[in-house]
C-alpha positions as CSV (number, residue, x, y, z in Angstrom):
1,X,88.5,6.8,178.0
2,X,89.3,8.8,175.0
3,X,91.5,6.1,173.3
4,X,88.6,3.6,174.0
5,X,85.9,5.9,171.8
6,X,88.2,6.8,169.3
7,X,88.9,2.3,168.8
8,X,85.3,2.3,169.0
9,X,84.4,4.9,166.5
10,X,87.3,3.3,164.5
11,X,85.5,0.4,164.4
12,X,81.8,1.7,163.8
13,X,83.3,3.1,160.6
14,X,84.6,0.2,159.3
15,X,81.4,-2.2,160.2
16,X,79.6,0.4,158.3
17,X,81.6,0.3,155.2
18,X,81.4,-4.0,155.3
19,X,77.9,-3.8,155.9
20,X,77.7,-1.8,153.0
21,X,79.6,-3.7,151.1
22,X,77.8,-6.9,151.9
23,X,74.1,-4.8,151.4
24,X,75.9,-4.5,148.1
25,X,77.1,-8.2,147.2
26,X,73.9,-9.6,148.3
27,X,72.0,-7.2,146.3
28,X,74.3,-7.7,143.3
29,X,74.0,-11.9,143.2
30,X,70.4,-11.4,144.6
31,X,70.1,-10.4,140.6
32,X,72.0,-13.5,139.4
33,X,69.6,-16.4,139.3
34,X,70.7,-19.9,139.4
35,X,70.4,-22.4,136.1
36,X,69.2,-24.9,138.3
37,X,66.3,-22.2,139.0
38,X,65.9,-23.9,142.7
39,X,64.7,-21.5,145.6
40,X,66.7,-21.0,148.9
41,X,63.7,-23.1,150.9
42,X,64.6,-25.8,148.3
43,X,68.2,-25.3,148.4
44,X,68.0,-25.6,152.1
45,X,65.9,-28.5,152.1
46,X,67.8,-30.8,149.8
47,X,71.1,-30.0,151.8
48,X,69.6,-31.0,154.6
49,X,68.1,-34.2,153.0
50,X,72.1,-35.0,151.5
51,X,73.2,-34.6,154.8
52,X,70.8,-37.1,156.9
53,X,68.7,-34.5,158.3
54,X,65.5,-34.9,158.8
55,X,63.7,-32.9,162.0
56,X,65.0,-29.3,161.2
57,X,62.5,-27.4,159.2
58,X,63.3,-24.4,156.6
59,X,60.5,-21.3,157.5
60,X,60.3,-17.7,156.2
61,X,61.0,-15.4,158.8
62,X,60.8,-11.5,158.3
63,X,63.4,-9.0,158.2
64,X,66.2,-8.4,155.5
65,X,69.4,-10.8,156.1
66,X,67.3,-12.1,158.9
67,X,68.2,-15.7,158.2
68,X,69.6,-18.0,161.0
69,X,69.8,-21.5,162.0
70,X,67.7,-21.3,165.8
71,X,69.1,-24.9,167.6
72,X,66.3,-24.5,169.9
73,X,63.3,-25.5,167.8
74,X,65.6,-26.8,164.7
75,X,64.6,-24.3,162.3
76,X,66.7,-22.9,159.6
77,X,65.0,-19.5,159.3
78,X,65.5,-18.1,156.0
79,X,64.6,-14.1,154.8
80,X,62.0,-13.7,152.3
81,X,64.5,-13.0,149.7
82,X,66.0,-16.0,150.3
83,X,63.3,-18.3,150.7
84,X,61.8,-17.6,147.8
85,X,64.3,-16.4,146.2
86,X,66.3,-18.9,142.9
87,X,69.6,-16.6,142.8
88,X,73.0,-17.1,143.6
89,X,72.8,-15.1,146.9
90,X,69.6,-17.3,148.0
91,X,71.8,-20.3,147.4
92,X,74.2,-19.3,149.4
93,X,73.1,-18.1,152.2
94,X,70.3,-21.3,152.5
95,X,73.3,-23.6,152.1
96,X,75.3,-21.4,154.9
97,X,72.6,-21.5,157.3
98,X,72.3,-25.1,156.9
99,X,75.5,-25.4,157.3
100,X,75.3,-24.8,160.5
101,X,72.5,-27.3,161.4
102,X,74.9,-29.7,159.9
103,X,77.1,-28.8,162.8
104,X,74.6,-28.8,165.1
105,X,73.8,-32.6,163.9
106,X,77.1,-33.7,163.8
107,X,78.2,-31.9,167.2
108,X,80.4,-29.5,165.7
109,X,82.8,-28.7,168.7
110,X,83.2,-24.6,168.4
111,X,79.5,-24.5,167.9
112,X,79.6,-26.3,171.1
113,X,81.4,-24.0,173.0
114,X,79.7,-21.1,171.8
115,X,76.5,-22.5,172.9
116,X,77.5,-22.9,176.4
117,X,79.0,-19.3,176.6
118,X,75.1,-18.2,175.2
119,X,73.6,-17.9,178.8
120,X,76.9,-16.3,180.6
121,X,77.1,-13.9,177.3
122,X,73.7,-12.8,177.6
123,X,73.5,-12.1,181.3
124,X,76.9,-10.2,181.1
125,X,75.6,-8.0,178.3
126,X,72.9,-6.6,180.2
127,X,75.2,-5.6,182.5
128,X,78.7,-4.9,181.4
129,X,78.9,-1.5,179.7
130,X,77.2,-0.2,183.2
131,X,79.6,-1.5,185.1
132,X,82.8,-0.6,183.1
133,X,81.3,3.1,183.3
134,X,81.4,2.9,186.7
135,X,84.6,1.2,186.8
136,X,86.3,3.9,185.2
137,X,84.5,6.8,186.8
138,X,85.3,5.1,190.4
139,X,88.9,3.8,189.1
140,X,90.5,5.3,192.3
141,X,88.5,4.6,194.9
142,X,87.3,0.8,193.7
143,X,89.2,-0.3,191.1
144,X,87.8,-4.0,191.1
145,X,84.4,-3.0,189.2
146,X,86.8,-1.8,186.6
147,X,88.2,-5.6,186.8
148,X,84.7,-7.1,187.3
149,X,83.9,-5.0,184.1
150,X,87.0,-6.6,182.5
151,X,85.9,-9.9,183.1
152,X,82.7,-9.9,182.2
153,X,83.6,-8.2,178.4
154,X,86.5,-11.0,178.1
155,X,83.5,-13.3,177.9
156,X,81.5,-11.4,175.0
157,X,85.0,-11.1,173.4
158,X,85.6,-15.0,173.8
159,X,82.2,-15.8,172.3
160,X,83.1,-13.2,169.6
161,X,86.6,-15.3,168.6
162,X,84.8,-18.8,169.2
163,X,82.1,-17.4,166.4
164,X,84.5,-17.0,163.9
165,X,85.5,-20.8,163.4
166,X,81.9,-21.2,163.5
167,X,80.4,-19.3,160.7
168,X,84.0,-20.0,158.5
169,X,82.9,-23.6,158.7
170,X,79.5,-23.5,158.5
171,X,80.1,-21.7,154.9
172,X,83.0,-24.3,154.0
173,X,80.4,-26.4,154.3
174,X,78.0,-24.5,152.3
175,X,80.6,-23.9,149.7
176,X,81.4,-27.5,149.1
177,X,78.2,-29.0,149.4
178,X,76.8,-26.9,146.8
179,X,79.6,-27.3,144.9
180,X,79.3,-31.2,145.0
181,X,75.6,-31.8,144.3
182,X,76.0,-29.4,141.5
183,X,73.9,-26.4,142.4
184,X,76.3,-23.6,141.6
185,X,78.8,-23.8,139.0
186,X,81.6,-22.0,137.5
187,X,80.7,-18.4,137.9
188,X,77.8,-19.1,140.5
189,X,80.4,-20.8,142.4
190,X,82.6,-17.8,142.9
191,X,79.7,-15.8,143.4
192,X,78.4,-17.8,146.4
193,X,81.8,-17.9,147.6
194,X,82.5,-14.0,147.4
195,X,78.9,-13.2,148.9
196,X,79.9,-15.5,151.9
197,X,83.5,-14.5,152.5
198,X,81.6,-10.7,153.4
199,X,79.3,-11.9,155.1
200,X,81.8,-13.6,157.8
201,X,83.7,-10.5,157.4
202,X,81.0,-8.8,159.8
203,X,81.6,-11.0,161.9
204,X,85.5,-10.5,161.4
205,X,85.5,-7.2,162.1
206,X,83.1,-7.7,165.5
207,X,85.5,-9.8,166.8
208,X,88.5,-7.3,166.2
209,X,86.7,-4.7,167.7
210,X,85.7,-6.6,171.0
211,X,89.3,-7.6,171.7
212,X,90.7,-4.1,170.9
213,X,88.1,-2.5,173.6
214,X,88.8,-5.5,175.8
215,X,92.7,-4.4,175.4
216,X,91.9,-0.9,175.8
217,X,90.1,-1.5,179.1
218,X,92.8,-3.9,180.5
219,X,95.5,-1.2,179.7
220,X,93.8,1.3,181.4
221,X,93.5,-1.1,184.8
222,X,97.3,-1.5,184.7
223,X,97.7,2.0,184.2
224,X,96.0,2.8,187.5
225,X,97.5,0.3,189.2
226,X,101.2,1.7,188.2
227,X,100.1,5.4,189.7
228,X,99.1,3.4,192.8
């Protein structure tokens, strides 16, 4: 148990110091305003236009880095920085966000996958850290909750690794899309790019951490098994 919350607090420390350094990049080309002086909403809006798409709509949502592409209603939900924002960072993150309605559109197969695992995910979540306590406090006596507990984490940890493909290629898509109708150039190129490549390092670093607890967890289950 004491390996597991040391991985975990390992991991805690480094989310924090990406998050910073994210809060950081997005603040720093948040400053940088595009020549093309064109707003995330119409950023978003001509991407989706380029790329054939017409019954998603770009809306202001609350909340800083807030922005997401919602598949349910076909809204590419953009913070107020972005949306109204004509910087680098706005850019970028439109473009990224409709980036993934572009996948959506096209049937992007990760994103897919990771919309099946959506319902199982957020079922086991309610769940799963209850029942991996319990699995380790009754490890002797019923060691299949531990396993029931493993199970059910392997599946947040498999919609953690199926995310990453996702969000690489919805800013890939981003990236060269902006790239190819001209919005950012040169420096504003490499400054979308760099603001994006730490914003997927969140989710980087989430992944790492869900498999190394899901290791941690199946290692102390084979452990108890080998005393038995």
């Amino acid at each position: 148990m004491n390996s597991i919350m040391l991985v975990s607090l390992l991991f805690v420390g480094i989310s924090m110091l990406v998050s910073m350094q994210l809060k950081g990049k997005f603040k720093k080309y948040s400053q940088m305003p595009l020549m093309g002086g064109l707003t995330g909403k119409e950023v978003a809006e001509r991407m989706l236009r380029d790329n054939g798409i017409y019954d998603v709509k770009v809306v202001s949502v609350d909340g800083f880095l807030s922005d997401h592409y919602n598949p349910m209603d076909k809204t590419v939900n953009l913070s107020p920085e972005v949306y109204s924002g004509a910087s680098i960072a706005s850019a970028a993150v439109a473009a990224h966000e409709c980036g993934h309605a572009v996948q959506h559109a096209t049937a992007y197969s990760w994103l897919m996958m990771r919309s099946r695992l959506v319902p199982i995910v957020q079922f086991s979540s309610n769940i799963v850290q209850w029942i991996l306590l319990g699995g380790i406090l009754m490890i002797n006596v019923f060691p299949q909750l531990l396993l029931i507990g493993i199970l059910l984490f392997a599946m947040t940890t498999i919609f953690s690794v199926v995310t990453l493909p996702v969000e690489f290629d919805a800013s890939n898509r981003a990236l060269v899309w902006l790239n190819n109708a001209g919005i950012t150039r040169g420096q504003e190129h490499e400054g979308a790019k760099d603001a994006l490549k730490w914003a997927a390092m969140t989710y980087v670093v989430a992944a790492l951490a869900s498999v190394a607890t899901l290791v941690q967890y199946i290692l102390i289950f084979l452990g108890n098994r080998e005393r038995d």
